[in-house]
C-alpha positions as CSV (number, residue, x, y, z in Angstrom):
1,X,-2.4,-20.8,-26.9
2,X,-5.0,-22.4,-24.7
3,X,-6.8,-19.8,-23.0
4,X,-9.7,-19.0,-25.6
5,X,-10.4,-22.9,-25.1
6,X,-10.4,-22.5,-21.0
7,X,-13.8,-22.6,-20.6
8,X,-14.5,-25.6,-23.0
9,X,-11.5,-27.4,-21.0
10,X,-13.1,-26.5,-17.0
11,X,-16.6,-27.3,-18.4
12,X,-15.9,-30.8,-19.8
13,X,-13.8,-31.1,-16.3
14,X,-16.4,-29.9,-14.1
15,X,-19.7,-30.9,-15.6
16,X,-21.3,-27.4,-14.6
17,X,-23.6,-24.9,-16.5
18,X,-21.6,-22.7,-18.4
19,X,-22.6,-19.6,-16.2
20,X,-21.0,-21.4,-13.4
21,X,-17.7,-22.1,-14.8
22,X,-17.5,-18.7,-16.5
23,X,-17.1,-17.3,-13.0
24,X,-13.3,-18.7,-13.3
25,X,-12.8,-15.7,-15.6
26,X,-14.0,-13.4,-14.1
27,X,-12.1,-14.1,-10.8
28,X,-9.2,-14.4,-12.7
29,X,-10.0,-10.7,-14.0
30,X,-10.6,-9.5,-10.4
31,X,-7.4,-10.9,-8.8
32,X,-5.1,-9.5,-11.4
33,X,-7.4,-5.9,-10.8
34,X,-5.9,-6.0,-7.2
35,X,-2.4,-8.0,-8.4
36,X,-2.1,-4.3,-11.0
37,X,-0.9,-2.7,-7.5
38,X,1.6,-5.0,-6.6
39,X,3.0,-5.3,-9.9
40,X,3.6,-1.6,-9.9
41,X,5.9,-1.9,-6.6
42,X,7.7,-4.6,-7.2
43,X,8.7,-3.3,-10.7
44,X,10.1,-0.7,-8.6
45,X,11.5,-2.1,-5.7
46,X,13.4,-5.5,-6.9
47,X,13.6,-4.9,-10.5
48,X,11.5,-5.1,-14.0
49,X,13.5,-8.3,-14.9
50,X,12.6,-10.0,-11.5
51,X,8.9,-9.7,-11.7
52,X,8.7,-10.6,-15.7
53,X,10.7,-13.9,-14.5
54,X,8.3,-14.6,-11.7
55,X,5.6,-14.3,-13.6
56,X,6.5,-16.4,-16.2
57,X,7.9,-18.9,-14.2
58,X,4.0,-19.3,-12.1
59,X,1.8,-19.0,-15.6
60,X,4.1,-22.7,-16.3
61,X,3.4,-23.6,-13.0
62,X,-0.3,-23.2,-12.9
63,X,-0.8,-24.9,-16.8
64,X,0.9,-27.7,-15.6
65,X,-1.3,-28.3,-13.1
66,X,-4.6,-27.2,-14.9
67,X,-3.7,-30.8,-16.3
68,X,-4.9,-32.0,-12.7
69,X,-7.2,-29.6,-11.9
70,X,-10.9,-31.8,-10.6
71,X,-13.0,-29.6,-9.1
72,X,-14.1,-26.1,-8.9
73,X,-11.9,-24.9,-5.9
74,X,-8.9,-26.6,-8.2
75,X,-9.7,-24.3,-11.0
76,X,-10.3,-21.5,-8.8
77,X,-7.1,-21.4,-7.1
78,X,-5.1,-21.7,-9.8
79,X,-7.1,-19.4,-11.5
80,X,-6.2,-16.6,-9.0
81,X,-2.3,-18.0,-9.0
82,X,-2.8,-17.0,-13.2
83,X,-4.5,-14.4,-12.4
84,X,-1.8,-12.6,-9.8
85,X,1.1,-13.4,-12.0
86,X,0.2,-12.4,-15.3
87,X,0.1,-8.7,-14.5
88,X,3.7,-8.5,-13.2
89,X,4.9,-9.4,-16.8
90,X,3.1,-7.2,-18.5
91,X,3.8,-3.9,-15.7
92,X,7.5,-5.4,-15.8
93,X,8.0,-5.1,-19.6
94,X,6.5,-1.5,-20.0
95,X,8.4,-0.2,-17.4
96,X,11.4,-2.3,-19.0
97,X,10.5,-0.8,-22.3
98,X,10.3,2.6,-21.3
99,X,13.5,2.6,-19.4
100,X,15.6,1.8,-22.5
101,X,13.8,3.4,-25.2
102,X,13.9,7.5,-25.7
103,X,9.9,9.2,-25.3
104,X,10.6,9.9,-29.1
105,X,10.7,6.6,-29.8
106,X,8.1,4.8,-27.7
107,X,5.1,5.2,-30.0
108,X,7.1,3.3,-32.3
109,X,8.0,1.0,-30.3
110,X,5.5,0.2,-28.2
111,X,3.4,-0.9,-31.8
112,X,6.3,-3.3,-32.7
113,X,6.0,-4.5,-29.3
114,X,2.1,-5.5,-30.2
115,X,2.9,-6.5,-33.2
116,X,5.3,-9.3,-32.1
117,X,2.4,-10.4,-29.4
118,X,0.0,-9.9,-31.7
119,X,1.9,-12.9,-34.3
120,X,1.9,-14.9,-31.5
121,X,-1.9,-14.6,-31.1
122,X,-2.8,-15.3,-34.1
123,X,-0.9,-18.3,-34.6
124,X,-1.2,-19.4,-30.7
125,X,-5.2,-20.1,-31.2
126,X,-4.8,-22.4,-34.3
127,X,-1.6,-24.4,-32.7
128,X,-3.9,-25.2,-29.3
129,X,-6.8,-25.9,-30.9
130,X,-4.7,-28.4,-33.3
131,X,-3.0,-29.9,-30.2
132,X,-6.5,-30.1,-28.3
133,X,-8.2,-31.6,-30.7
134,X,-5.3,-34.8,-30.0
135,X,-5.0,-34.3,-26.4
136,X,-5.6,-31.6,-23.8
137,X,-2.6,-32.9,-21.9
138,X,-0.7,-32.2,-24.5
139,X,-1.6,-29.1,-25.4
140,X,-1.1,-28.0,-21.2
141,X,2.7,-29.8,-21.7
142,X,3.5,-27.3,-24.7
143,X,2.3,-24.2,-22.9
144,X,3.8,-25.1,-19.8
145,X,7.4,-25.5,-22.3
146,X,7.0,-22.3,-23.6
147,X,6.3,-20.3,-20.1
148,X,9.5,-21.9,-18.5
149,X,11.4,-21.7,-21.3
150,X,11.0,-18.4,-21.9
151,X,11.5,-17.5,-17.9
152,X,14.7,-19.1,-18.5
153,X,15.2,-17.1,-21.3
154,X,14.3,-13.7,-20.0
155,X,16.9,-14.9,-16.9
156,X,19.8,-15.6,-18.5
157,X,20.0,-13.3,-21.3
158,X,18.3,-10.4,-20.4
159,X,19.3,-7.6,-18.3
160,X,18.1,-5.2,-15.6
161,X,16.9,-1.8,-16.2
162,X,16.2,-0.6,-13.2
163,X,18.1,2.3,-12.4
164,X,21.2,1.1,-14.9
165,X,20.3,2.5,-18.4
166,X,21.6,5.8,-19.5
167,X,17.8,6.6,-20.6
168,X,16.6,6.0,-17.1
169,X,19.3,8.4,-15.5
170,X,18.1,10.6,-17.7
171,X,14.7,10.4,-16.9
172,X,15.7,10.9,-13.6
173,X,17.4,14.4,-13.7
174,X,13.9,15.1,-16.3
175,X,11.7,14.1,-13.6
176,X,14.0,16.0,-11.4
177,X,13.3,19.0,-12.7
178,X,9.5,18.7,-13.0
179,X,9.7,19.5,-9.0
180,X,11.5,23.2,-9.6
181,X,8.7,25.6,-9.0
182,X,8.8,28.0,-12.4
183,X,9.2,31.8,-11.4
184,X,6.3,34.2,-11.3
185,X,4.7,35.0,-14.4
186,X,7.2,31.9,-16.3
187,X,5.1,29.7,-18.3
188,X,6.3,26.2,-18.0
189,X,7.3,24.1,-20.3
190,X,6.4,20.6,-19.3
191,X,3.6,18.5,-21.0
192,X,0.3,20.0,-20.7
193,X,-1.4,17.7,-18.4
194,X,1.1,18.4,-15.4
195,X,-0.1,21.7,-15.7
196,X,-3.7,20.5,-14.3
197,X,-3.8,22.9,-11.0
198,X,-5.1,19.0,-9.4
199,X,-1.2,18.0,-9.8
200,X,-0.1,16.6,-6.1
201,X,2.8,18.9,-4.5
202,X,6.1,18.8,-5.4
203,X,7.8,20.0,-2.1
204,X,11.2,18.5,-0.9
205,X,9.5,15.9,1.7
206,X,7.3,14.5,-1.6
207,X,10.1,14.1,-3.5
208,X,11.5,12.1,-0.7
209,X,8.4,10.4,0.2
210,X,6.9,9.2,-3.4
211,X,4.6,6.3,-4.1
212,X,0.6,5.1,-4.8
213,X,-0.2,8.6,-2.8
214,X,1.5,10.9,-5.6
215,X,0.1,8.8,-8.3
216,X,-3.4,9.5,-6.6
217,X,-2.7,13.0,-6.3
218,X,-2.0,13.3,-10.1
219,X,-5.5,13.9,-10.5
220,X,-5.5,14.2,-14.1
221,X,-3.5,10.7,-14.9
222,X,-6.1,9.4,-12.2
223,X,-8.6,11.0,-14.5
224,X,-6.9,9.6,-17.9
225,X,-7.4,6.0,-16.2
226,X,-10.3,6.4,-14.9
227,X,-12.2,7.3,-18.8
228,X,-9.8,4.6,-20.6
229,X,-10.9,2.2,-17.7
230,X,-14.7,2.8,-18.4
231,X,-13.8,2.8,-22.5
232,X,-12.3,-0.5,-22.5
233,X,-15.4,-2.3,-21.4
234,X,-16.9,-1.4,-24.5
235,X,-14.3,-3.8,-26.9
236,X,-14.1,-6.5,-23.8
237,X,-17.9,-6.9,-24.5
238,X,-17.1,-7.4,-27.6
239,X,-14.5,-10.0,-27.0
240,X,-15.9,-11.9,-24.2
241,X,-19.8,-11.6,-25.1
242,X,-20.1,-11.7,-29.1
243,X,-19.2,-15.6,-29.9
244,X,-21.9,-16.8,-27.6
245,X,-24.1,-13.6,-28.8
246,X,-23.2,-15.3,-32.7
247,X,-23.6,-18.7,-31.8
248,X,-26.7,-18.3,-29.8
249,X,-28.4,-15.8,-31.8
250,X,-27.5,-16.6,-35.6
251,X,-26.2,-20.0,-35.2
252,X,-22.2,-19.2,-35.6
253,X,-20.2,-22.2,-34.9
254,X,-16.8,-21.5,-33.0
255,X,-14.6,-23.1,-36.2
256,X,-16.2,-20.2,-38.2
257,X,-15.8,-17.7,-35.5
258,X,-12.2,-18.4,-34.9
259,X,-11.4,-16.2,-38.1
260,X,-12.7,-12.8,-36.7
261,X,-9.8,-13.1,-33.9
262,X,-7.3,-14.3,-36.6
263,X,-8.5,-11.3,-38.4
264,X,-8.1,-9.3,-35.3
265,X,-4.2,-10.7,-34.5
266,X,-3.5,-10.6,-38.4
267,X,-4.2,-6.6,-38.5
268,X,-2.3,-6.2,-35.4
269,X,0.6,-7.7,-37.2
270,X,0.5,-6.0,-40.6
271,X,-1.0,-2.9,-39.9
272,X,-0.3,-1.4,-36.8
273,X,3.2,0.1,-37.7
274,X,1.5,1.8,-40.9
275,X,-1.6,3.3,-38.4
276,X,1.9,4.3,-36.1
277,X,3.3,6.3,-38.3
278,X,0.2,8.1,-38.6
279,X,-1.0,8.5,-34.9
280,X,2.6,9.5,-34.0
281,X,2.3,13.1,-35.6
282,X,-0.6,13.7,-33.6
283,X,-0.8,14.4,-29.4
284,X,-1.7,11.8,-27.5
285,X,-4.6,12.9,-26.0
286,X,-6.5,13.7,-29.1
287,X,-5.4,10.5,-30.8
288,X,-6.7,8.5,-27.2
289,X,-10.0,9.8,-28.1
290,X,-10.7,8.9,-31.4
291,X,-9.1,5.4,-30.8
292,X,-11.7,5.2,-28.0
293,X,-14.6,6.5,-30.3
294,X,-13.6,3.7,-33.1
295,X,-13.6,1.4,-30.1
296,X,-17.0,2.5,-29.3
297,X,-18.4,2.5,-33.0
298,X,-17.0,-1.5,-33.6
299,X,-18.7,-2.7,-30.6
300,X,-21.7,-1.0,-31.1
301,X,-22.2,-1.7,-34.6
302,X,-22.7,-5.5,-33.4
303,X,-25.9,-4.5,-32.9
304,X,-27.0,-3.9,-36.2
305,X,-25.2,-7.4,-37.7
306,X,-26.9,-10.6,-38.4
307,X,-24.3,-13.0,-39.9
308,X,-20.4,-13.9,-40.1
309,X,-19.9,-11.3,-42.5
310,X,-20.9,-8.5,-40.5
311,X,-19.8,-10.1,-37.2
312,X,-16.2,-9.7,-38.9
313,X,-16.9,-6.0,-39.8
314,X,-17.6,-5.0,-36.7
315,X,-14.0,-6.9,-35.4
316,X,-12.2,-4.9,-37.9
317,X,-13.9,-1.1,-37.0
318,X,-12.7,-2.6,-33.5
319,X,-9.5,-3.5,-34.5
320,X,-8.7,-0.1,-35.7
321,X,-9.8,1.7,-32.6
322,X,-7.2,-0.7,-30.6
323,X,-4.3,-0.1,-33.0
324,X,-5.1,3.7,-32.7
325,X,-5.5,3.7,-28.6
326,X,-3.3,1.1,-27.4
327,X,0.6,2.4,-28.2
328,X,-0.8,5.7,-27.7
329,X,-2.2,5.2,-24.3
330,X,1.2,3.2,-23.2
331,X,3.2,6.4,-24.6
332,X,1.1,9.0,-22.7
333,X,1.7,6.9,-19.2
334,X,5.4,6.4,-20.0
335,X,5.9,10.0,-21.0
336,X,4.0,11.3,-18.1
337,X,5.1,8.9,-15.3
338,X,8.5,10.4,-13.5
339,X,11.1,7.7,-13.8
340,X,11.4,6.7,-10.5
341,X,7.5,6.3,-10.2
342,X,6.7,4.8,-13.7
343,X,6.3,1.1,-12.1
344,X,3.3,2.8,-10.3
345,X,2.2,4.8,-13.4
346,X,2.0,1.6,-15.2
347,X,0.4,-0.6,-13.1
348,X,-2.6,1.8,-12.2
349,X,-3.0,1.9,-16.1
350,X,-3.2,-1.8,-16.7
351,X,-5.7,-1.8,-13.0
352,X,-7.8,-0.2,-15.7
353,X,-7.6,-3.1,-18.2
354,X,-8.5,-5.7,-15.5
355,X,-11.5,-3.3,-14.0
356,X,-12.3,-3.2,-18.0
357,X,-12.1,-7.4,-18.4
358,X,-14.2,-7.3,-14.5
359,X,-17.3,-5.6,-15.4
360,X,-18.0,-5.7,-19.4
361,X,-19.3,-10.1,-18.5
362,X,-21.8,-8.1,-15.4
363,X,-22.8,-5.5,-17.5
364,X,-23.2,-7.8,-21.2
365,X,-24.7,-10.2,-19.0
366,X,-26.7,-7.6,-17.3
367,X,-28.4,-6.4,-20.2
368,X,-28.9,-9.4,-21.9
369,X,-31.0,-11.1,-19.3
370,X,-33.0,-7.8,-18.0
371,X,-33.4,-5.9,-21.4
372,X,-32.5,-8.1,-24.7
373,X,-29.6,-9.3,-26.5
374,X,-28.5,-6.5,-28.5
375,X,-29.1,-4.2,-25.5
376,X,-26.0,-5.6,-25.2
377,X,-24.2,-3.4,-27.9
378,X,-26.1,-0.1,-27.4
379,X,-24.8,-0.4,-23.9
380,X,-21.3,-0.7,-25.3
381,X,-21.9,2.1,-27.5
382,X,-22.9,4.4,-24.8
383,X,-20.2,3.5,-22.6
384,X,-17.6,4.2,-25.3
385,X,-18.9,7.3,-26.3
386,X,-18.9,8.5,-22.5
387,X,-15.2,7.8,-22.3
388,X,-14.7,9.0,-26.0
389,X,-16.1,12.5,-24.9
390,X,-14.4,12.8,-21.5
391,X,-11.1,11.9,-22.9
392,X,-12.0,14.7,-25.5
393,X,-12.6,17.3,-22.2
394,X,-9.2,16.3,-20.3
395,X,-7.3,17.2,-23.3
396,X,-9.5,20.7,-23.6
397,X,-8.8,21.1,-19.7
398,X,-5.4,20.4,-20.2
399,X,-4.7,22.6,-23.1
400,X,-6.2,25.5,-21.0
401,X,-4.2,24.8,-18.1
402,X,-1.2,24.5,-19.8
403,X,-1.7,28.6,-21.0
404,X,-2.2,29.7,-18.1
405,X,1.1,31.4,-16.4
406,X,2.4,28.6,-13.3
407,X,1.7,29.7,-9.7
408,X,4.7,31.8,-7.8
């Protein structure tokens, strides 16, 4: 509700040039980059319900006192305390998700799951712009409300998943079995990509002995984050760089702008069930990359815009790329994450959202500065079609592998 009006809010605060202040983000970015690794532990450890409470409970903490916030280090502090929370929420509710809901059912409901968030985003912008407009303070109170409220929420009513539900048990005895050695000349049948000959042993004392070091191992999940990490900072671009690219270059004011990210949340909400039902015929893999290469044509079609109109196309080509990769990409990590490590799985798959959120500000910023502004969208462009094409080769890799009889 009142973080796309963060940096108007520190800037009247602090009286600094925008570059300054803009720094705030990206710190924010960086600490929950490093917070992803945590997240993934303590999902494991104390519980998915645990973590999502914490979390909540600090983002009400930290917007109440945003109110106060003076100075730079002020902002900056709490701007790693928002920052190091907000990825144990969203680690805790995946691994939540996928512990109650069958791998049949996760594309499915992994999209309702945006589209719920989604409502809330496009309404959350035009509520805290409404209440800031009347009174900052206000506007802090409200979100503060909602982030305890729901914490109490979540507290109360929800339960653990950890270990309890009948799907997790299940996963268990599933992931179990993904440690029997097939016989000699047997071809397995287990997903494709745990067939990649770079899967990390599956002896007695690893089974025993499991955490960050088996998910590093997995060298072709580390491989799947590792493109979708480099992908993402193609949209981000788009989202952090193209209202001052609009405002600066074509004279876009920020009221006007506002409706390509109602657009954005609005499509989220209506559509991405319909583009579901669509995707989840498909393997993941495949559909991963041509999300990513949508992704990569949206952001890189900015380049060729010069007014609102086209600013908003290029939102929805992007929009369709994220309602395309998104619940697919959760899917793939929840389906190929054993149960008793999916905490880990997760978390090293949202690191690669907040490497994503890191860089594309460097890199847009980068370019603009050293080359010229709509270097800015050829970059993204490039980037995305890197990702899209190496996304396209892991699934080629993995297909091979997976044809290939398993090792006595």
């Amino acid at each position: 509700m009142i973080w796309p009006f963060m940096l108007i809010y520190a800037s009247g605060k602090l009286h600094l040039p925008l570059s300054t202040v803009a720094t705030l983000i990206s710190i924010n970015a960086g600490t929950g980059l490093l917070a992803s690794f945590l997240a993934g532990t303590l999902a494991n450890k104390v519980g998915r319900k645990v973590v999502m409470v914490f979390s909540l409970a600090m983002n009400g903490i930290a917007y109440f006192f945003l109110m106060r916030a003076e100075t730079y280090p002020h902002f900056f502090i709490l701007m790693i305390l928002i920052g190091l929370s907000n990825p144990l929420y969203q680690v805790g509710a995946d691994a939540m998700l996928a512990d109650i809901i069958p791998s049949e059912k996760r594309t499915n409901a992994y999209a309702i799951n945006r589209i719920a968030n989604n409502a809330a985003f496009a309404m959350g912008p035009a509520i805290g712009g409404f209440l800031a407009t009347t009174s900052y303070n206000l506007a802090f109170y409200c979100a503060t409300a909602g982030f305890i409220t729901y914490s109490l929420l979540l507290f109360f009513l929800a339960r653990e998943t950890l270990g309890k539900s009948p799907n997790y048990l299940n996963a268990e005895k599933v992931s179990e079995r993904r440690f029997e050695l097939p016989k000699q000349g047997q071809i397995s049948k287990v997903p494709a990509i745990s067939h990649l000959r770079s899967r990390p042993d599956t002896n007695e004392h690893s089974k025993n002995n499991l955490g960050y070091g088996y998910v590093f191992r997995d060298k072709g999940y580390m491989a799947f984050v590792i493109l979708i990490s480099l992908g993402l900072i193609a949209p981000t671009m788009l989202w952090i760089l193209m209202p001052v690219y609009a405002k600066t270059n074509f004279g876009i004011p920020e009221s006007l702008y506002g409706w390509i990210l109602t657009t954005n949340a609005l499509m989220c909400v209506f559509i991405q069930y319909s583009v579901t039902q669509v995707t989840r015929r498909y393997k993941t893999l495949p559909v991963a990359s041509v999300g990513m290469l949508v992704y990569a044509v949206g952001a890189g079609s900015v380049a060729i815009m010069s007014g609102f109109r086209g600013f908003w196309l290029s939102m929805v080509i992007l929009t369709f790329g994220e309602l395309t990769l998104v619940p697919t990409a959760s899917k793939y990590v929840a389906d190929l994450a054993p149960a008793n490590l999916r905490g880990r799985y997760m978390s090293l798959y949202w690191l690669g959202w907040g490497l994503a959120r890191t860089l594309a500000p460097l890199i847009g910023g980068f370019l603009n500065d050293n080359v010229f502004p709509r270097a800015i969208w050829i970059g993204a462009l490039l980037i995305g079609l890197t990702s899209t094409f190496g996304l396209y080769a892991l699934n080629r890799l993995s297909k091979s592998q997976a044809l290939l009889p398993a090792r006595p």
